[in-house]
C-alpha positions in Angstrom: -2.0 -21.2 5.7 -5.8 -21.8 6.5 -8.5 -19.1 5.1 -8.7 -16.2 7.2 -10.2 -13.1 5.0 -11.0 -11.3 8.5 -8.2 -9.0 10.0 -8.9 -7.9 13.6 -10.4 -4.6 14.1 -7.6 -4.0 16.6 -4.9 -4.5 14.2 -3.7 -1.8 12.3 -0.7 -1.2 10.2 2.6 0.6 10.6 3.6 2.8 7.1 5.6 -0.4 5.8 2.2 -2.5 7.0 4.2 -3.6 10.2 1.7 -4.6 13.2 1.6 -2.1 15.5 0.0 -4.2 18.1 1.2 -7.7 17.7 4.9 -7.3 17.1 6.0 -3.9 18.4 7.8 -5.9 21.2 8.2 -9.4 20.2 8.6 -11.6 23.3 11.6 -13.1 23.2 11.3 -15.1 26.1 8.7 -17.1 24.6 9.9 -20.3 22.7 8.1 -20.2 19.9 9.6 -20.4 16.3 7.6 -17.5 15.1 8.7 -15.0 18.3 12.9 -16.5 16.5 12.3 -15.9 13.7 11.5 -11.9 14.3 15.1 -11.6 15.1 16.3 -12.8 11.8 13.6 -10.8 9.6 16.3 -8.3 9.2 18.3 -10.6 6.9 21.5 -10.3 8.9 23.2 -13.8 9.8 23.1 -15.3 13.2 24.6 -18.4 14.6 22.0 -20.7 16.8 25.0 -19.3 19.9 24.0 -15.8 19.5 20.4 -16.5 18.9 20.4 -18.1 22.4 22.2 -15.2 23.8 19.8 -13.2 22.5 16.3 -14.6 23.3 17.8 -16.3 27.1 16.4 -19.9 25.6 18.5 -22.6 25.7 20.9 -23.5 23.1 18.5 -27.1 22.2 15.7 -24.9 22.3 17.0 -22.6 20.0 18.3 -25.6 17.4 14.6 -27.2 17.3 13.4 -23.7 16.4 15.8 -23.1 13.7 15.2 -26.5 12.3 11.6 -25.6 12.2 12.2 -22.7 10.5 14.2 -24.1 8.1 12.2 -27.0 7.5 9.2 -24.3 6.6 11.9 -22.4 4.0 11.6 -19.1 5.9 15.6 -19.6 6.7 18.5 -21.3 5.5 22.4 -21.4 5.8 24.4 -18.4 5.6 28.2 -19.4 5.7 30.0 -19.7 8.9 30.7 -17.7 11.6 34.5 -17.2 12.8 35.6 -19.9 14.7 36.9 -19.7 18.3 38.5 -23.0 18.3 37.5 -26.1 16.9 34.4 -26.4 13.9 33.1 -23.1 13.0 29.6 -22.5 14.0 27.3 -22.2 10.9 25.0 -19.3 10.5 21.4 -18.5 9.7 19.5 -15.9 7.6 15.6 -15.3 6.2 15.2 -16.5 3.2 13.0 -14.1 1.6 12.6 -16.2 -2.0 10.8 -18.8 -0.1 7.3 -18.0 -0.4 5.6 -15.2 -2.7 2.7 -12.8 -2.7 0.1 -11.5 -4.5 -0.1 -7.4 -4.4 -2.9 -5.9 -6.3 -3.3 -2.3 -7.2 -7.2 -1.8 -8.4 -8.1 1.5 -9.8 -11.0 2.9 -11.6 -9.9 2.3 -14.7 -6.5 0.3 -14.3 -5.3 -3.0 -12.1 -2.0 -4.2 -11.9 -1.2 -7.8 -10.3 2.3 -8.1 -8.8 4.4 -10.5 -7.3 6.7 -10.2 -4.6 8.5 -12.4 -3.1 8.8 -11.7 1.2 11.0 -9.0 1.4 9.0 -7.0 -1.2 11.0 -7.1 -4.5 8.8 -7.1 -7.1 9.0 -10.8 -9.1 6.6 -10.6 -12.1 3.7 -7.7 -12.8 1.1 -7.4 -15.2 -1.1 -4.1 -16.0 -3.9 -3.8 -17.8 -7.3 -1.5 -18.5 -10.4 -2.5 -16.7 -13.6 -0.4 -15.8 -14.4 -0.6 -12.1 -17.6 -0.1 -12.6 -18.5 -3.3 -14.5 -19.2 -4.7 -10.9 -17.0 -7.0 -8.5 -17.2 -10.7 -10.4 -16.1 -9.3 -13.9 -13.0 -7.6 -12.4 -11.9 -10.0 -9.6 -12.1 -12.8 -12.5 -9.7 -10.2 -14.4 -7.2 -10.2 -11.6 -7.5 -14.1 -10.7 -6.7 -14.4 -14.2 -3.5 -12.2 -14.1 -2.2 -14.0 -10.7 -2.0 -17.0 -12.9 -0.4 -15.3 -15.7 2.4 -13.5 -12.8 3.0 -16.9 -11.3 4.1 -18.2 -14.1 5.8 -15.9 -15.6 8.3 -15.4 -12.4 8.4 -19.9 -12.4 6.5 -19.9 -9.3 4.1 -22.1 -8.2 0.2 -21.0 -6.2 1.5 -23.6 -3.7 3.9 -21.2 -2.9 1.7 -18.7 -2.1 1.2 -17.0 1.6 -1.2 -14.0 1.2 -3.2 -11.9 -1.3 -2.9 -8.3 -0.5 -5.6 -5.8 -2.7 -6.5 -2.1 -2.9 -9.7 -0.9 -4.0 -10.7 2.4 -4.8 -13.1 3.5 -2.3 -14.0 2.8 1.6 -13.0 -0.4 2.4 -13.9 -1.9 5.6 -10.6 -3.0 6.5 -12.1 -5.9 9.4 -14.2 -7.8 6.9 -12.2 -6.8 3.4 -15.5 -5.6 2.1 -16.0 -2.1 0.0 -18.5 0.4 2.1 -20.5 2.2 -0.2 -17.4 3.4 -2.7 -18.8 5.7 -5.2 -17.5 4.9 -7.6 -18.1 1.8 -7.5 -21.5 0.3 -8.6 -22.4 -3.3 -7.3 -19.4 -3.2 -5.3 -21.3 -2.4 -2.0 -20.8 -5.2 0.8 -19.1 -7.5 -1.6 -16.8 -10.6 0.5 -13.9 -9.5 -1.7 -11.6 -12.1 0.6 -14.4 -14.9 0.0 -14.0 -14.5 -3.6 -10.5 -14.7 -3.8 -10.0 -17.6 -1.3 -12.0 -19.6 -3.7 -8.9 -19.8 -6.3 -6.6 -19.0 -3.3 -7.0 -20.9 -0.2 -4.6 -18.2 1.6 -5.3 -14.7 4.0 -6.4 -12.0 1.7 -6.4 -8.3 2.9 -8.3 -5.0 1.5 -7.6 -1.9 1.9 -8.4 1.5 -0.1 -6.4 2.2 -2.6 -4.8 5.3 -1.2 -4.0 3.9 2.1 -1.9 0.9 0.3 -0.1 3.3 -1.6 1.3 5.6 1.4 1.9 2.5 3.1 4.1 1.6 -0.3 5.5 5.3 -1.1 6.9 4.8 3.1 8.0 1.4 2.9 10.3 2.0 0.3 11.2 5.8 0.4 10.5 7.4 3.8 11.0 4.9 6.3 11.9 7.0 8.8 9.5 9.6 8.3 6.4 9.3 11.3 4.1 12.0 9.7 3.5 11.6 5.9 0.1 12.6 3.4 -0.2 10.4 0.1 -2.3 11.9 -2.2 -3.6 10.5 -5.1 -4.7 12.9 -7.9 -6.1 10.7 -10.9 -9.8 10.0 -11.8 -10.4 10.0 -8.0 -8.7 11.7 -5.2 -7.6 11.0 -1.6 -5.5 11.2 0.8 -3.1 8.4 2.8 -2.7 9.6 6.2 0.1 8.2 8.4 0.3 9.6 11.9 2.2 8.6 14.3 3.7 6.2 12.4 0.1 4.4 11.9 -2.1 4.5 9.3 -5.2 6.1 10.3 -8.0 4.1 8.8 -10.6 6.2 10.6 -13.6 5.1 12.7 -15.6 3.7 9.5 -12.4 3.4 6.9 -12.9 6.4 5.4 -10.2 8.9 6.4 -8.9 10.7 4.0 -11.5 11.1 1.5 -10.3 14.5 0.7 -11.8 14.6 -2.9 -15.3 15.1 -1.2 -14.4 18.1 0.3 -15.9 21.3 -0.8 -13.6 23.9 -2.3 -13.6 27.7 -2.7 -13.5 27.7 -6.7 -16.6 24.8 -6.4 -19.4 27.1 -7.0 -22.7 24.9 -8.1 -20.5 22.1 -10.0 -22.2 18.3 -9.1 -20.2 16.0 -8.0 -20.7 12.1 -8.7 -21.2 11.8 -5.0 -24.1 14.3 -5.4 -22.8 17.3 -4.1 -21.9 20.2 -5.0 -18.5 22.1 -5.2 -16.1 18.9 -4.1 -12.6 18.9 -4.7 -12.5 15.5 -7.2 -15.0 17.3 -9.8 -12.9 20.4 -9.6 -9.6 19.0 -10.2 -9.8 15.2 -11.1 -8.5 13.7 -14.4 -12.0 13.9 -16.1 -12.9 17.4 -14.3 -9.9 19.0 -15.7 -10.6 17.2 -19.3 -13.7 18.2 -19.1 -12.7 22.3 -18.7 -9.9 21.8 -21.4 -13.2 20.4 -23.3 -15.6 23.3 -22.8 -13.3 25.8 -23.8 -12.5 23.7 -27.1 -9.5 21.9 -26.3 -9.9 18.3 -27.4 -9.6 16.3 -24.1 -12.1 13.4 -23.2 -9.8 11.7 -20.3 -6.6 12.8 -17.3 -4.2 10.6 -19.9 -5.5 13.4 -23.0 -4.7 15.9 -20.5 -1.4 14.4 -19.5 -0.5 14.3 -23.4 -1.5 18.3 -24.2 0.5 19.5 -21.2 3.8 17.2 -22.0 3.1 18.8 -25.9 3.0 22.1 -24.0 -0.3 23.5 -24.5 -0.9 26.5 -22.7 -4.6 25.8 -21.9 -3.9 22.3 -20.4 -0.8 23.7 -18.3 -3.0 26.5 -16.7 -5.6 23.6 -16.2 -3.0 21.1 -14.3 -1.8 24.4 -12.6 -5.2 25.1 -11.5 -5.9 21.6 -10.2 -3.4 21.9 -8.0 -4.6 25.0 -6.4 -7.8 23.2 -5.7 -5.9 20.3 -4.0 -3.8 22.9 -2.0 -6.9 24.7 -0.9 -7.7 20.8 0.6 -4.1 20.2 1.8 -3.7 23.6 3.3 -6.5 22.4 6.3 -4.9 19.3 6.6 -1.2 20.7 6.9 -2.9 23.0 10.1 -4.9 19.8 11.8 -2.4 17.0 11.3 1.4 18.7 10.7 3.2 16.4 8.3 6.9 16.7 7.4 6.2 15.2 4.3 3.6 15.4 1.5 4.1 12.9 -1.0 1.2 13.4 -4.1 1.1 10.3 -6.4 -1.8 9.3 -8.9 -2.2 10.0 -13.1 -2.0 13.5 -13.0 1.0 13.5 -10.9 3.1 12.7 -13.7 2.6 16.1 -15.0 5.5 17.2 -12.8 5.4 20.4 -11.7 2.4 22.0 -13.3 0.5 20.2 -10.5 3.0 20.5 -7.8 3.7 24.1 -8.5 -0.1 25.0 -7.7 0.1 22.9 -5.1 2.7 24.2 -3.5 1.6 27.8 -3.8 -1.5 27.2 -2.0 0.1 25.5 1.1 2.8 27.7 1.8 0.8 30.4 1.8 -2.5 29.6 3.9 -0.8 26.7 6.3 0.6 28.3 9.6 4.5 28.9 9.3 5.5 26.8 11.8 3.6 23.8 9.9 5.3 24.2 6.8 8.7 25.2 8.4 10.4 22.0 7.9 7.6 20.7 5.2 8.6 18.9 2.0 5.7 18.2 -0.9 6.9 16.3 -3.4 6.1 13.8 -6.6 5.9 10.3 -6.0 8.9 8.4 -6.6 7.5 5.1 -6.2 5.0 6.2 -9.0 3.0 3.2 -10.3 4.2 0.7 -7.9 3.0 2.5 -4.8 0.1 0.6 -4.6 1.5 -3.0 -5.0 4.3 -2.3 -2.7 2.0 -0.9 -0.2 -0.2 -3.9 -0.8 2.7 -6.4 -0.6 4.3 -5.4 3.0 1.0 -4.6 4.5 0.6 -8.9 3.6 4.3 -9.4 4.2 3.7 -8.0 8.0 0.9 -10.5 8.9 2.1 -13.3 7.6 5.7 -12.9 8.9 4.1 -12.1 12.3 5.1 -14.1 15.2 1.3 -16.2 15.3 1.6 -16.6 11.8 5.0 -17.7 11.4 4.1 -19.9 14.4 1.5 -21.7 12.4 2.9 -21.7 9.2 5.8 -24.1 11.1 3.0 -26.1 12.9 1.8 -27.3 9.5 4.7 -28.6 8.4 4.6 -32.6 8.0 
């Protein structure tokens, strides 16, 4: 595929990174090979006979499409169907091992490099520590690194490759892939993330935050039929996913859902990174919690230290996580009012204390959210855990490059 690091404004994701706008309706009267291929996405076999059927093209229309396709790799021969009298008619399916992605989950003090192949299974994966704030060039030379190492460990090839899909964490502006002010993120400000990466990887590359990949991910491969889910992410940061509607809502400047900046009750005069007072992320982040455990002379410099004392069952840090969670359901409680979920998923380091944190949480939300918002409301733990965020990343790439324009040109540069 040619470079293309800019997404449309317009376009915006469905929870499993589907296009709302561009293939909500495919048009299958069309005769393009990318609007055929839509119907066979879903992996079940279909003869060229019921394809025609289907879209109303004719039956040699339908043939030079599937030999398109086929020539591309996107499908291939599935068996036969039953025959009706003479040579049973052979059937066609996606081939989802045909091309791969890259799915990057960048956190403030983590990245993990993934790769999928084009229904989303996860191939290869690396983790490893990084600091965000050493700047962009130190840790996109980290990750370009690691998509070498994943490739070859799954027997791939970069030729192979359709898309690079990355989180970040802080505002992204989704249109140009660029990070708007994050911060936490020093030097990061306006950076062409997608220009950097298309220099190793001459493929589309998509940003998003961090947050918003991973509620696309926790849907995708958990709640798929839930239309109103929060992901929040509790870890050195905090935020929130929101999917409305069935959409992700990006917000006017990218940055909905930056919960962690809100001011809570049990704030006081604390100052916040962002240089405010009383916010939610430096009452009840990873290092704010360490930090309390630390004051009152518990040994605890980080959110994994705290992690570790509350698995040991130390009292102190078990209050603490307890606590945190409070905070985050004083935040949650105004959101469950304004935007009525059915399901509150909370994800992030700290989430893997279990029920310390969800316990708090959930005390705070039943009681101050309206009854009828929490009548039918579930919060619960991540089960997509670590992988939220490449998963997220991986379909919201998976959706624009198996859309019907990209398909379309994908089989147009075929010798």
């Amino acid at each position: 595929m040619s470079k293309s690091p800019v997404v449309p404004v317009s376009r915006r994701e469905s929870p499993g990174g589907a296009d709302s706008q561009e293939t909500t309706a495919p048009s299958y009267g069309q005769s393009r090979a990318g609007d055929v291929f839509q119907l066979l996405r879903d992996g079940h076999a279909r003869t060229r006979a019921e394809l025609a059927s289907i879209t109303g093209l004719a039956r040699s229309t339908v043939a030079a499409r599937i030999d398109a396709l086929t020539a591309a790799g996107l499908i291939g021969p599935a068996g036969e169907a039953i025959s009706s009298g003479g040579r049973p008619p052979s059937r066609f399916a996606f081939q989802p091992s045909a091309r791969i992605i890259l799915a990057v989950d960048v956190g403030a003090t983590h990245i993990l490099v993934a790769l999928l192949d084009l229904r989303g299974t996860v191939l290869s994966e690396i983790r490893e520590v990084i600091d965000i704030a050493t700047g962009p060039i130190p840790v996109l030379d980290q990750m370009l690194e690691l998509s070498d190492q994943v490739i070859a460990r799954a027997g791939r090839h970069a030729r192979e490759l359709v898309g690079v899909g990355i989180g970040l964490p802080g505002p992204v502006e989704h249109s140009s892939g660029k990070p708007a002010s994050p911060p936490i993120m020093p030097g990061w400000d306006g950076f062409d993330v997608p220009a950097y990466v298309q220099n190793r990887f001459d493929v589309d590359v998509l940003v998003d935050n961090d947050v918003n990949i991973m509620a696309l991910g926790e849907r995708a491969s958990h709640w798929p039929d839930v239309e109103n889910l929060l992901f929040i992410k509790v870890a050195t940061g905090i935020g929130a996913g929101i999917i409305s509607g069935g959409l992700l809502q990006r917000g006017a400047d990218g940055t909905a859902g930056d919960i962690g900046h809100v001011r809570v009750p049990r704030g006081g005069d604390v100052m916040c990174r962002c240089g405010n007072i009383g916010c939610l992320e430096a009452m009840a982040s990873g290092p704010a919690v360490a930090a309390t455990l630390a004051a009152a002379g518990v040994p605890a410099t980080s959110g994994d230290d705290v992690l570790e004392l509350a698995r040991r069952g130390n009292l102190a840090a078990i209050a603490a996580m307890r606590q945190a969670g409070r905070d985050v359901g004083d935040v949650l409680a105004a959101s469950v009012n304004l935007l009525n979920p059915s399901v509150i998923v909370i994800g992030g380091g700290l989430s893997s204390a279990g029920e310390y944190l969800m316990a708090g949480v959930r005390e705070i939300v039943y009681q101050r959210s309206l009854p009828l918002a929490t009548a039918r409301l579930r919060i619960v733990q991540s089960m997509a855990g670590g992988h939220a965020g490449v998963l997220g990343a991986g379909h919201m790439v998976i959706d624009h490059v198996l859309s019907p324009a990209s398909v379309e040109h994908l089989v147009q540069q075929q010798p």
